[in-house]
N, CA, C and O atoms as a CHARMM CRD file, in Angstrom:
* protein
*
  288
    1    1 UNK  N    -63.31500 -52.38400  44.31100 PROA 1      0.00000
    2    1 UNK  CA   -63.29400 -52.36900  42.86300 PROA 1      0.00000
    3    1 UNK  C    -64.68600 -51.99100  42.35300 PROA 1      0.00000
    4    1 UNK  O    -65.50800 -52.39700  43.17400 PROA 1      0.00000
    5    2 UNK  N    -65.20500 -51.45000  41.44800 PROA 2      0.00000
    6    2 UNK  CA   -65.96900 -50.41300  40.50300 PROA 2      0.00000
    7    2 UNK  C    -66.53000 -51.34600  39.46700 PROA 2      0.00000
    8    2 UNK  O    -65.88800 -51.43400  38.42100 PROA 2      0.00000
    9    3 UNK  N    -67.32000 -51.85800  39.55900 PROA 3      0.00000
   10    3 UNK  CA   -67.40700 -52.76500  38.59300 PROA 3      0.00000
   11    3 UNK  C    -67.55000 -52.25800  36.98600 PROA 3      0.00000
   12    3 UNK  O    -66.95400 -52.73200  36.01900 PROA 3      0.00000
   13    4 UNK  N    -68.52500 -51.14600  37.00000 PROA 4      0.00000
   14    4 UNK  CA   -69.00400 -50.53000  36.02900 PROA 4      0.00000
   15    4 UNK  C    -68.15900 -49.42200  35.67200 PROA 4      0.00000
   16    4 UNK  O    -68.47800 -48.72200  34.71000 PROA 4      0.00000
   17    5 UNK  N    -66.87700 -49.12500  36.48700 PROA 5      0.00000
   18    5 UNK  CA   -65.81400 -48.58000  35.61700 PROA 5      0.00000
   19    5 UNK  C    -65.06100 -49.57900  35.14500 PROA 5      0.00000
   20    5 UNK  O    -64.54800 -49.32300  34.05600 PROA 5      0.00000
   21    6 UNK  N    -64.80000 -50.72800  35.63500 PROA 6      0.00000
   22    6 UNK  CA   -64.21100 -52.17700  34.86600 PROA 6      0.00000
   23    6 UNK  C    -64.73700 -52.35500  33.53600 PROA 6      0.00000
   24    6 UNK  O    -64.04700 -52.54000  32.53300 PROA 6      0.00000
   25    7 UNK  N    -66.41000 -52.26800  33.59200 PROA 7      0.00000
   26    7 UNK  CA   -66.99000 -53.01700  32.68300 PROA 7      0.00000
   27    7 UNK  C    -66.62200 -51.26300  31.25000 PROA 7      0.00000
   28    7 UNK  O    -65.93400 -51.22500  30.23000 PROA 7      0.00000
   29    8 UNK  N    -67.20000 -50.52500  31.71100 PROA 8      0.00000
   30    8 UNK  CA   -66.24300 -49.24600  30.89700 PROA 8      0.00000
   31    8 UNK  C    -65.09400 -49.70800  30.72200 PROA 8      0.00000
   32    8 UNK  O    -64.82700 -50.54500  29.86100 PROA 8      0.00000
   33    9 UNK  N    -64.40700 -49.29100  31.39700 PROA 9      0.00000
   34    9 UNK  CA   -62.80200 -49.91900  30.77400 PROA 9      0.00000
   35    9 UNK  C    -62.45500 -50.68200  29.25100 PROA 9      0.00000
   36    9 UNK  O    -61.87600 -50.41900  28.19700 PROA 9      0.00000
   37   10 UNK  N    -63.18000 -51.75000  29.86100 PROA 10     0.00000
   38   10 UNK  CA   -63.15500 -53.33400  29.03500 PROA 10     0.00000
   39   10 UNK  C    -64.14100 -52.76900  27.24400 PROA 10     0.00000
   40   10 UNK  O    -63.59900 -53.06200  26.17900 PROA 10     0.00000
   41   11 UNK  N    -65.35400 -52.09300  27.24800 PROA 11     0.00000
   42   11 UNK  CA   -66.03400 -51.78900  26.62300 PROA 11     0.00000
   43   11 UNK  C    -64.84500 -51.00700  25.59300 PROA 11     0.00000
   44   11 UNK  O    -64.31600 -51.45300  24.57500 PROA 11     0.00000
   45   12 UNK  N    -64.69700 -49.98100  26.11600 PROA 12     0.00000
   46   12 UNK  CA   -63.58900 -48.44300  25.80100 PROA 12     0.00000
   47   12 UNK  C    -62.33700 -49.07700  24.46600 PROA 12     0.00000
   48   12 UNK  O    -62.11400 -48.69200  23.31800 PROA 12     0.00000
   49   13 UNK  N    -61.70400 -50.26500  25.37400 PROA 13     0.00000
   50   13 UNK  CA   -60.80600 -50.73500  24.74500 PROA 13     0.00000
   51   13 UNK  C    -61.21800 -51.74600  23.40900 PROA 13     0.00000
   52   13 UNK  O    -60.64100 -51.71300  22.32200 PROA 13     0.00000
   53   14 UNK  N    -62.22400 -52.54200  23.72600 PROA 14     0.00000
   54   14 UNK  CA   -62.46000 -53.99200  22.70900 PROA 14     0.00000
   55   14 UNK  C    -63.33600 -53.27200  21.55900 PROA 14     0.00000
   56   14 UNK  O    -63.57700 -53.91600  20.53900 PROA 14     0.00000
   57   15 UNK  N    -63.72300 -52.21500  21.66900 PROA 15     0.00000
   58   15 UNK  CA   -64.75600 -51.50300  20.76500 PROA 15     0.00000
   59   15 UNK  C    -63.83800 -50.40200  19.87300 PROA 15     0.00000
   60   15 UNK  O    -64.24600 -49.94700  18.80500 PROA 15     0.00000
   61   16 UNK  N    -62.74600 -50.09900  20.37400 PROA 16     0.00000
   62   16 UNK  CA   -61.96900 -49.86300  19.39800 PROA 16     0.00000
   63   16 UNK  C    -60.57800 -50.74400  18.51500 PROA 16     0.00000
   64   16 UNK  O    -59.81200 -50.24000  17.69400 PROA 16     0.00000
   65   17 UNK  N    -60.59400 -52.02500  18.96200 PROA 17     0.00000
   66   17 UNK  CA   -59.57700 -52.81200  19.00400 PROA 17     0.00000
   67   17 UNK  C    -60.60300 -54.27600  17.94800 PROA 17     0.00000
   68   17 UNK  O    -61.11600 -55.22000  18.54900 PROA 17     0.00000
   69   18 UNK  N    -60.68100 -54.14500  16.58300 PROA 18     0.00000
   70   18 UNK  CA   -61.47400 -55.43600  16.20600 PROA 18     0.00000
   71   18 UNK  C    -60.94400 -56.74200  16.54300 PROA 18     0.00000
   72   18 UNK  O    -61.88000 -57.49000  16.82400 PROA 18     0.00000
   73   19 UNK  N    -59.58300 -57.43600  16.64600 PROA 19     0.00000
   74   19 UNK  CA   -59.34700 -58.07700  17.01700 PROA 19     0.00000
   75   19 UNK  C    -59.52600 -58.79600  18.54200 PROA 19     0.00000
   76   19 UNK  O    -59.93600 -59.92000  18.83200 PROA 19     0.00000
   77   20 UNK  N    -58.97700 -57.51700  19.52400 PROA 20     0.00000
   78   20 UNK  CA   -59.39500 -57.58900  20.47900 PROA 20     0.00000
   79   20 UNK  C    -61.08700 -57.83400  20.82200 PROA 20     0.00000
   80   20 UNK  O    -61.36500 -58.18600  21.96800 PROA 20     0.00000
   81   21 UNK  N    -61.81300 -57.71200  20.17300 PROA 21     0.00000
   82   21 UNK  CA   -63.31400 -57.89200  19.97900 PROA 21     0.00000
   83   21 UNK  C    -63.79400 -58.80100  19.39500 PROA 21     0.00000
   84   21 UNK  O    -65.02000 -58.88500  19.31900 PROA 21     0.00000
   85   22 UNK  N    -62.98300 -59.72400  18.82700 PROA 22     0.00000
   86   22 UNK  CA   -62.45000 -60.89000  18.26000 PROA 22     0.00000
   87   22 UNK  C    -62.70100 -61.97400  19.48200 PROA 22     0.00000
   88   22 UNK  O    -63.45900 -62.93600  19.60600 PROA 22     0.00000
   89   23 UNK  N    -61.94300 -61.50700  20.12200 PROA 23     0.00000
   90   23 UNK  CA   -61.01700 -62.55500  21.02300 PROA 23     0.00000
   91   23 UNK  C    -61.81100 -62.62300  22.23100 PROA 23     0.00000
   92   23 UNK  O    -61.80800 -63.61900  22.95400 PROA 23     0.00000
   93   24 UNK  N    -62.73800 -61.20400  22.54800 PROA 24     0.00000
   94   24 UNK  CA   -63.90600 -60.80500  23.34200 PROA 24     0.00000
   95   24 UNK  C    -65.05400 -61.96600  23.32100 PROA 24     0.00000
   96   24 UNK  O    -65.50700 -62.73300  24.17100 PROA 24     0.00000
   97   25 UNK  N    -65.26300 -61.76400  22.16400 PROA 25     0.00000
   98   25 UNK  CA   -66.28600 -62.94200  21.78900 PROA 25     0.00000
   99   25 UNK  C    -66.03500 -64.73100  21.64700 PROA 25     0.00000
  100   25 UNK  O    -66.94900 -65.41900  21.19300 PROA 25     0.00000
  101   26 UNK  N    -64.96600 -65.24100  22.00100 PROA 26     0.00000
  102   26 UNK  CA   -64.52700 -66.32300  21.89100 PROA 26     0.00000
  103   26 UNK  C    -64.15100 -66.02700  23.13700 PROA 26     0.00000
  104   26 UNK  O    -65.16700 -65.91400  23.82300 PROA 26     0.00000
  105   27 UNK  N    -63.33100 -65.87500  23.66300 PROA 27     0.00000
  106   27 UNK  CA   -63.01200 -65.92500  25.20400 PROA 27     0.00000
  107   27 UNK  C    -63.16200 -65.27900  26.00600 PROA 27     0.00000
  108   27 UNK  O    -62.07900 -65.07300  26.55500 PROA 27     0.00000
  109   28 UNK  N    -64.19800 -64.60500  26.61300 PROA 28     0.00000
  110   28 UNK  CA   -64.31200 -63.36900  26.93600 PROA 28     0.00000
  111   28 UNK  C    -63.73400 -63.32900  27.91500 PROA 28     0.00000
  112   28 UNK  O    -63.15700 -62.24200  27.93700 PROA 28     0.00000
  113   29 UNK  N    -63.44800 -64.08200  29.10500 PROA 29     0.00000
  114   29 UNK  CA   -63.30600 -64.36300  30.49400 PROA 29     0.00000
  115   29 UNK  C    -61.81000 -64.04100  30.17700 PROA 29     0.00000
  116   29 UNK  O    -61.26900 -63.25400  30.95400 PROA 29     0.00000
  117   30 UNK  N    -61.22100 -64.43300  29.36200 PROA 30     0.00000
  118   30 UNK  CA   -59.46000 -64.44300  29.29200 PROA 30     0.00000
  119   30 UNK  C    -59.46400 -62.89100  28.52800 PROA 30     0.00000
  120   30 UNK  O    -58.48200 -62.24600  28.89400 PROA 30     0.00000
  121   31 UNK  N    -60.07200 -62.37500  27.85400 PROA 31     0.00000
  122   31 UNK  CA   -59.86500 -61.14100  27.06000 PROA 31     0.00000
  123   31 UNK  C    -60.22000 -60.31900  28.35300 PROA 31     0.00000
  124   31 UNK  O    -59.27100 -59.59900  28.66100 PROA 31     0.00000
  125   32 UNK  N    -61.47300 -60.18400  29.34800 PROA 32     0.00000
  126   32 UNK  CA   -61.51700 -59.26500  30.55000 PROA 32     0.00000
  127   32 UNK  C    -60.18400 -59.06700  31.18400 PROA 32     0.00000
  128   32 UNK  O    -59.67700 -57.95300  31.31500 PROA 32     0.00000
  129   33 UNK  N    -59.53800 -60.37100  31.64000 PROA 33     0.00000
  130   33 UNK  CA   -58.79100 -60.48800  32.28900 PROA 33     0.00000
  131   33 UNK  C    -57.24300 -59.83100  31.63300 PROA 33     0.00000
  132   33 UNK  O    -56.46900 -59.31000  32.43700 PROA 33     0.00000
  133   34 UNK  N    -56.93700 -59.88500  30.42200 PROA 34     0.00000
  134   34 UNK  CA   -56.08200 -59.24700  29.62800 PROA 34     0.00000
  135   34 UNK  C    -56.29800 -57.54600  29.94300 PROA 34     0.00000
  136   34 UNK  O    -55.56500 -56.76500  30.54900 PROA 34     0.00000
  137   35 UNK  N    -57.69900 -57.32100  29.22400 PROA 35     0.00000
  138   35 UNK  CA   -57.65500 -55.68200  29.21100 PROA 35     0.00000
  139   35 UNK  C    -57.26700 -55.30600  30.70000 PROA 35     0.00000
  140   35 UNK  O    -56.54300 -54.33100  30.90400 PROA 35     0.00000
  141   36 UNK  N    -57.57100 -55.79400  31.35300 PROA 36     0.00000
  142   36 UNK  CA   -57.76700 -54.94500  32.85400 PROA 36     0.00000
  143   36 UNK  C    -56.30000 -55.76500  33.86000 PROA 36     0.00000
  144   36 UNK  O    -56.01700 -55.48400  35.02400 PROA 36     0.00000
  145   37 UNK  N    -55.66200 -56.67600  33.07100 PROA 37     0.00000
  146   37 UNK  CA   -54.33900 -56.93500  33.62800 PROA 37     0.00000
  147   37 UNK  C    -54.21500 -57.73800  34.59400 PROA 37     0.00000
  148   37 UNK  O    -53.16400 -58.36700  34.71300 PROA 37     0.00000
  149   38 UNK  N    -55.34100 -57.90900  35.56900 PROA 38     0.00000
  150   38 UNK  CA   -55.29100 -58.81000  36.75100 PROA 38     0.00000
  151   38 UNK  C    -56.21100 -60.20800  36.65000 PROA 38     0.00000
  152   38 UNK  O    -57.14200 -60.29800  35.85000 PROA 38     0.00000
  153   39 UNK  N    -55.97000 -60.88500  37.22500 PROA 39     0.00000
  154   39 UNK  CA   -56.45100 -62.17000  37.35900 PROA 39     0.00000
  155   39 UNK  C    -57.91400 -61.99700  38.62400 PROA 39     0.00000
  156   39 UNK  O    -57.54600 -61.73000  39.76800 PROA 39     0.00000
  157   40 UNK  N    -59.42300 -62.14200  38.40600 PROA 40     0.00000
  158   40 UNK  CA   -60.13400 -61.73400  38.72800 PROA 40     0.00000
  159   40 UNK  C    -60.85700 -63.22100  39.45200 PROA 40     0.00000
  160   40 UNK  O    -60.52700 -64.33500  39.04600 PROA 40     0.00000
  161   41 UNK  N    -61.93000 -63.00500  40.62900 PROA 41     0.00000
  162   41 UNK  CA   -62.45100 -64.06300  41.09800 PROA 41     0.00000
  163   41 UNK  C    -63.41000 -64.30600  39.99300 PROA 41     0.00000
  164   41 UNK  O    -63.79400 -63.46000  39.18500 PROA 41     0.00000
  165   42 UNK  N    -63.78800 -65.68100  40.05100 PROA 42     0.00000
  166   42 UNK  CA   -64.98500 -65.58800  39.03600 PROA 42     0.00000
  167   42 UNK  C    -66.29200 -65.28700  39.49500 PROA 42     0.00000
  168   42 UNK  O    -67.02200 -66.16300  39.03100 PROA 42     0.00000
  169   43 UNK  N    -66.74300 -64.74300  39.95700 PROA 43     0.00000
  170   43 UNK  CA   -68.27800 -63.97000  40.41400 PROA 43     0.00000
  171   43 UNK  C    -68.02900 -62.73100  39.70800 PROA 43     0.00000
  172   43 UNK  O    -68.79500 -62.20800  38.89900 PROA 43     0.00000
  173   44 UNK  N    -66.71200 -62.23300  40.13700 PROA 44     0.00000
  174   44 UNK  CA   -66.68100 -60.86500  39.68200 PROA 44     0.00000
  175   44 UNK  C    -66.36600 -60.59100  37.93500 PROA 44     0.00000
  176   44 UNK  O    -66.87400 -59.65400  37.31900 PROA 44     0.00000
  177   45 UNK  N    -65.79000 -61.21900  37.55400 PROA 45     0.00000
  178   45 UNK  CA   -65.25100 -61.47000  35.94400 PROA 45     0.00000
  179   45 UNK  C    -66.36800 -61.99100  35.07500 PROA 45     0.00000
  180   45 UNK  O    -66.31700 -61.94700  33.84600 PROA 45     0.00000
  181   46 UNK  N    -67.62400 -62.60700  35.92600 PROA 46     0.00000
  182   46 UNK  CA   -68.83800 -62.64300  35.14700 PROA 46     0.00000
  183   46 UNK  C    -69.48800 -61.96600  35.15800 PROA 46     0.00000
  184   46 UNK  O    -70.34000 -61.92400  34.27100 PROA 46     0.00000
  185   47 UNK  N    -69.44600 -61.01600  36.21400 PROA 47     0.00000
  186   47 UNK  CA   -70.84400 -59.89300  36.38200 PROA 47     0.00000
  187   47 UNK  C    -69.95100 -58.76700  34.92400 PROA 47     0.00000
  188   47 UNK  O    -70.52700 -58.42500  33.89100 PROA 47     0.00000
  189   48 UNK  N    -68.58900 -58.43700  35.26600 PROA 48     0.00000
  190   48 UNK  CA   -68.02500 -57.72300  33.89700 PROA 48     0.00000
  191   48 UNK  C    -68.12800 -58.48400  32.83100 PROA 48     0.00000
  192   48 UNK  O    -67.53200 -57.91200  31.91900 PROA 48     0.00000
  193   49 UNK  N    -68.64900 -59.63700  32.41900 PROA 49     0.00000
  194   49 UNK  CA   -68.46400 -60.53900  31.27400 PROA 49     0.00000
  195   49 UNK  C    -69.93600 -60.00900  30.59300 PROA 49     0.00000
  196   49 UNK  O    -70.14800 -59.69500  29.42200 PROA 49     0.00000
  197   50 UNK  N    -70.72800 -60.02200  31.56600 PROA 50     0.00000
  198   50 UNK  CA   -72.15300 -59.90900  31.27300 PROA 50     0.00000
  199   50 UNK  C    -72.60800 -58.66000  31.11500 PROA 50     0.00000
  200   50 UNK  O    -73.76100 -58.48400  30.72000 PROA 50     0.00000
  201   51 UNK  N    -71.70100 -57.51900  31.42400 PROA 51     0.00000
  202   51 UNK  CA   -72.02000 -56.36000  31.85400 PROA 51     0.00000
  203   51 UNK  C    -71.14400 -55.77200  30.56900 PROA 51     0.00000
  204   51 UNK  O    -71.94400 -55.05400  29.96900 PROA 51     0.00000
  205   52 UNK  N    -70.03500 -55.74700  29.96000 PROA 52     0.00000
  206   52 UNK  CA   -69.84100 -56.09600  28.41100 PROA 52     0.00000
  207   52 UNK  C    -70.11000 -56.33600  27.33300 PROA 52     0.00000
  208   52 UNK  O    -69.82400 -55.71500  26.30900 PROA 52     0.00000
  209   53 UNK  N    -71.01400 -57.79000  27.54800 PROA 53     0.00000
  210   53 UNK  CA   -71.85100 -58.25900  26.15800 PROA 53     0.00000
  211   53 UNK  C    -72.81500 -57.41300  26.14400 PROA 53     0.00000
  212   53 UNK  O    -72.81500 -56.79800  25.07700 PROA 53     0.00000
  213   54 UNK  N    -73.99900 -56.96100  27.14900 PROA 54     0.00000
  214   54 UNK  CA   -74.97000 -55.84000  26.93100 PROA 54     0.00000
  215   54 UNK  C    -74.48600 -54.84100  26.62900 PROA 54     0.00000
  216   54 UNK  O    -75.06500 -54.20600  25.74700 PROA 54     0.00000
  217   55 UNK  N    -73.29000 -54.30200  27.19300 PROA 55     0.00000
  218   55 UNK  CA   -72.85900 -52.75400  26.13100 PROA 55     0.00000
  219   55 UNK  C    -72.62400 -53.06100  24.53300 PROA 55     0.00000
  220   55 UNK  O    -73.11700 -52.39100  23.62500 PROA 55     0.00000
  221   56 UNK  N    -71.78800 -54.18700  24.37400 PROA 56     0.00000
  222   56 UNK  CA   -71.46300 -54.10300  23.01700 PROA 56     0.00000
  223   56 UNK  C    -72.81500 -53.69700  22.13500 PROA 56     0.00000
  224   56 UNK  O    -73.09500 -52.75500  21.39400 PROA 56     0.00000
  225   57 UNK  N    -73.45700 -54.79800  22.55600 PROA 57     0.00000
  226   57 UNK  CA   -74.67100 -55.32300  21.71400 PROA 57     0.00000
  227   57 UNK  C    -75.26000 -53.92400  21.97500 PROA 57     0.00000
  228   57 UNK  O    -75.50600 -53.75800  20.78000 PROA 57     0.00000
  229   58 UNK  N    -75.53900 -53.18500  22.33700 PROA 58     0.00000
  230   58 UNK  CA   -76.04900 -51.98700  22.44600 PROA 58     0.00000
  231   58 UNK  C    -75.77900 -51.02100  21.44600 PROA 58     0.00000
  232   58 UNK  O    -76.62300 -50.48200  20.73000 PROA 58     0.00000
  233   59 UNK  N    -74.16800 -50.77400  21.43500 PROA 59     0.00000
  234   59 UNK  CA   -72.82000 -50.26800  20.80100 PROA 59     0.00000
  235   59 UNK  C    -73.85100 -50.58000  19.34100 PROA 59     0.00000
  236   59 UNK  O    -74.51900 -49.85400  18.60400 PROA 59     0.00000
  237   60 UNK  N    -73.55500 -52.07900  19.40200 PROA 60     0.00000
  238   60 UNK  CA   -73.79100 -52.34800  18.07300 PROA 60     0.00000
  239   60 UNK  C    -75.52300 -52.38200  17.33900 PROA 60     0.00000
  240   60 UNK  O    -75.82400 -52.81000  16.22500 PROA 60     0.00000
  241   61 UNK  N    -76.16600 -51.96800  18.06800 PROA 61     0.00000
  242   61 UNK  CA   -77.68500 -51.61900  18.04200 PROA 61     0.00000
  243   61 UNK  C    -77.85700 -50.18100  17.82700 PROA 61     0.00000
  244   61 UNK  O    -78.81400 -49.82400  17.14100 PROA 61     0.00000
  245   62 UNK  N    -76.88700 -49.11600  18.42600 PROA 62     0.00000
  246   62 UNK  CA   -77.19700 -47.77400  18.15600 PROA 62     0.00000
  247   62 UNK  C    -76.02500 -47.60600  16.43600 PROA 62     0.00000
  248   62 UNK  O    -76.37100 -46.89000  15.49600 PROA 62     0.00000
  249   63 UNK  N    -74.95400 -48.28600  16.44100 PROA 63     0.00000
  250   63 UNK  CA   -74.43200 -48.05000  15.07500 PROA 63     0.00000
  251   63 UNK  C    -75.28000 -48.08200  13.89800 PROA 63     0.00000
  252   63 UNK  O    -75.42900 -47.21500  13.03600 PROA 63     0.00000
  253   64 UNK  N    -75.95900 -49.55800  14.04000 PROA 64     0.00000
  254   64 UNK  CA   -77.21900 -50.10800  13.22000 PROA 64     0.00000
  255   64 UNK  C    -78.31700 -48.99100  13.01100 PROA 64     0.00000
  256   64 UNK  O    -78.84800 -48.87700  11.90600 PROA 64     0.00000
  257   65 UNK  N    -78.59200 -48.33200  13.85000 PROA 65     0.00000
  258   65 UNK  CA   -79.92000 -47.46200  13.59200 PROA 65     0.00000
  259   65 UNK  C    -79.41000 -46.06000  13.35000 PROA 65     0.00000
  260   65 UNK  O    -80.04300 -45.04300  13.06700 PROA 65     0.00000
  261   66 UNK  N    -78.10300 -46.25000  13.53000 PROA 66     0.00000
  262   66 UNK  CA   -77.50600 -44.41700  12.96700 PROA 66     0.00000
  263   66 UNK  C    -77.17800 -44.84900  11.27500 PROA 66     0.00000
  264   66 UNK  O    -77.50800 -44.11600  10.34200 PROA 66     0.00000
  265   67 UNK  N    -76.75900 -45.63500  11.17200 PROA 67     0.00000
  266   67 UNK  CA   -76.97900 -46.43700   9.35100 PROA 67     0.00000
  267   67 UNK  C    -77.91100 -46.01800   8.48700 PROA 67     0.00000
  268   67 UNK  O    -77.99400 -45.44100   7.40300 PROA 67     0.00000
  269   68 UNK  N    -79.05800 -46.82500   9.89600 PROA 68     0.00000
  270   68 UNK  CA   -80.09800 -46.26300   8.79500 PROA 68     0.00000
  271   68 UNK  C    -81.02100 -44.86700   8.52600 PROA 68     0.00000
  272   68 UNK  O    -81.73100 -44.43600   7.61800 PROA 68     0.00000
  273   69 UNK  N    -80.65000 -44.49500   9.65400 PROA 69     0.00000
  274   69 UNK  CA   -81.16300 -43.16100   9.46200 PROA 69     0.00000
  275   69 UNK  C    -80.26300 -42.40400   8.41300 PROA 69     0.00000
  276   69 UNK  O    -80.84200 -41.53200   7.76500 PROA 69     0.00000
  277   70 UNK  N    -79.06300 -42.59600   8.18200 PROA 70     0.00000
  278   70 UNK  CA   -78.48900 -42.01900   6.98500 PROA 70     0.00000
  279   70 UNK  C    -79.13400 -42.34400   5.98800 PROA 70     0.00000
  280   70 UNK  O    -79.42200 -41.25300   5.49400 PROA 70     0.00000
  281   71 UNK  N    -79.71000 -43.39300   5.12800 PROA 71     0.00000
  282   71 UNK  CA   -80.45700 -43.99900   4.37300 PROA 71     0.00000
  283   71 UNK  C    -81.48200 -43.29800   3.97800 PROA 71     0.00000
  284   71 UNK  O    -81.85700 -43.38800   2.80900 PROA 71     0.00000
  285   72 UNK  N    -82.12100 -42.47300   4.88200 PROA 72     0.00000
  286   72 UNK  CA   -83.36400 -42.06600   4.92600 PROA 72     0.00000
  287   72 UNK  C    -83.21200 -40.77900   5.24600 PROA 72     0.00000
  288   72 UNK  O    -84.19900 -40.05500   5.37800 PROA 72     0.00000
């Protein structure tokens, strides 16, 4: 298993899905496990848990600064 096509995967889907990004952020461990369908060990469902929250937050760090460059 690919972790970092998992953690893509998971990103791909919850970043277009607000609810689902919702549910990301309150449960993330049960929302991984939803997008990607299988029931995962937990070593591995945290390294994608963790490997997730840094994309979003990223996601949501480059939206933020394309904002403001419209502004300006």
């Amino acid at each position: 298993m690919d972790i970092k096509e998992q953690i893509t995967q998971v990103v791909d889907k919850i970043t277009k899905d607000e609810k689902l990004l919702e549910q990301f952020q309150k449960e993330p461990v049960k929302t991984v496990e939803k997008v990607l369908g299988v029931k995962l060990p937990a070593d591995v469902v945290d390294k994608i848990v963790a490997g997730v929250k840094g994309k979003v937050s990223l996601n949501k760090a480059g939206a933020a600064v394309s904002a403001l460059k419209k502004l300006f």
